[in-house]
Phi, psi and omega in degrees: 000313183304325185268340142327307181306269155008262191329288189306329197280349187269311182289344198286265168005290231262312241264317196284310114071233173260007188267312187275091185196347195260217184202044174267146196211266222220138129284079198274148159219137188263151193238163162280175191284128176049017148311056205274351170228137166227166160294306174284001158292310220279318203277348157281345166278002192246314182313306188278004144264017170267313153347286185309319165064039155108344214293164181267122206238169114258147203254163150232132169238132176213155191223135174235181192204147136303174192279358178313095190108160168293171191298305200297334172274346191277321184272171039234340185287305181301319183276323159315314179310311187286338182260004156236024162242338165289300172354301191275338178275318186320316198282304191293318208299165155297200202258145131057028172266359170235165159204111200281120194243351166237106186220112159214196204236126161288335197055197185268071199288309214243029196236165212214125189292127187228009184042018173298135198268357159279337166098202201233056202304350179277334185228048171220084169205175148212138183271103186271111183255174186217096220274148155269180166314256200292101168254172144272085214259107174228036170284346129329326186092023205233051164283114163262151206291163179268149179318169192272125166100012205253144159296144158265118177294147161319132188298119154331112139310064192267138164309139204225159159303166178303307192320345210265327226304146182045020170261157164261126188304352190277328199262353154338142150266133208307136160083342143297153176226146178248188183237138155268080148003128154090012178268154191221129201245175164285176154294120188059029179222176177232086164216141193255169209263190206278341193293325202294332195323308168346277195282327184315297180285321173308331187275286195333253174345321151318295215284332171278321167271340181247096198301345206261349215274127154235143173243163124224145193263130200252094203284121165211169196211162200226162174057060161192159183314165196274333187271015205254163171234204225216147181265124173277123175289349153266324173266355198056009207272141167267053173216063182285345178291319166304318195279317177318304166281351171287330185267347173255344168314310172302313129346277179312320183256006142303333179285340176116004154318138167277145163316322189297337158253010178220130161212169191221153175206129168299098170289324191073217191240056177277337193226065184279126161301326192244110170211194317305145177297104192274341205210186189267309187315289216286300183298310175317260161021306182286306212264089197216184179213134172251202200198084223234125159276124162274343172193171179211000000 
């Protein structure tokens, strides 16, 4: 049992890893009015596994409904959504590369009666999140340094627009914005995962050496409408963008930053670099924490 043991937790590792390395995050797909199955779902869903390129996942499948028709029928409209699109991963994924481990119908839990005779076209949808291992929990503010002797994973190269390439928040002009590289969140929540340590620290040690530096960090989120934010699964709140950036605000003045010099704010997916978004590359992009100098 004990070399059982071993064996899973060395693959556990191994597994973890190799996830991180990929740019799999939040999947939305939109339905039509009493809609549970599409082609262009199915064919986006074959996009972001291909994306993915075999990594091994745990899945959250969730089905939302509008307010059209009554609660027994919207939840029942929803949970077909959600259970014939986990069908289709089942179907599509390799042999034993995904494990859904979440799959229900919300019904119409987030959509708000507007008497429109089109419904609420924003919530006839399902959210496929693609969970990793290993987190960081800073909804506390409490992200702690890794034990002694713990390795720091390497900083993630990810591809950027031209504008962002080399810049540093210190060589910033008053009123510029950068991207933070490498921060990584769970899906649809706002705790990053163990890789964000990096840039984490690196924006510290900036915010330390340079006394005079006031930011603010600016929370944006991919795969929802340009006027929409992201729903946070922990607080249930429609401001996962706000709460992102908020997680790194926190961050900061647990480290001994003055508040007087950090402040945070939420775009939701109002300020996309890339839109519309064709791809996982393109949703990567959107789903950033910036950086806005207010003073030097």
């Amino acid at each position: 049992m004990k070399r059982l043991l071993l064996f899973f937790s060395a693959f556990c590792l191994i597994s973890v890893a190799a996830f991180s390395q990929k740019k799999a995050d939040t999947l939305r797909l939109y339905f039509g009015i009493n809609e549970t199955e599409s082609a262009t779902n199915f064919s986006r869903i074959d996009s972001a596994l291909r994306s993915l390129n075999g990594a091994l996942l745990d899945v959250a499948v969730y089905g939302y409904a509008d307010f059209l028709s009554n609660d027994d029928y919207n939840i029942s409209l929803s949970k077909k959504r959600a259970e014939s699109t986990k069908n289709y991963l089942l179907k599509k994924a390799a042999p034993s590369q995904i494990n859904v481990y979440a799959c229900e119908g919300k019904g119409e839990k987030f959509s708000k009666d507007n008497s429109s005779p089109d419904g609420e076209a924003k919530q006839r949808r399902v959210d496929i999140y693609f969970e990793p291992i290993v987190i960081i929990n800073v909804s506390e503010a409490r992200l702690q340094d890794p034990p002694a002797g713990e390795k720091i994973p390497e900083e993630k190269v990810i591809e950027k627009p031209k504008e962002d390439k080399n810049k540093k928040v210190e060589d910033l002009a008053v009123g510029e914005t950068v991207t933070v590289e490498g921060l990584v969140f769970e899906p649809g929540r706002h705790v990053l995962r163990k890789e964000s340590i990096v840039p984490l620290k690196k924006l510290l040690n900036t915010m330390q050496e340079n006394k005079n530096l006031k930011i603010e960090i600016q929370g944006h989120v991919c795969c929802i409408g340009r006027d929409e934010d992201g729903n946070d699964f922990d607080t249930h709140e429609n401001k996962l963008s706000e709460n992102r950036a908020h997680a790194i605000y926190n961050y900061l003045l647990n480290k001994g930053i003055d508040s007087l010099r950090v402040s945070y704010k939420g775009f939701g997916g109002s300020h996309p670099k890339v839109w519309p978004e064709k791809n996982f590359d393109d949703q990567q992009i959107n789903r950033r924490v910036e950086i806005k100098v207010l003073e030097k």
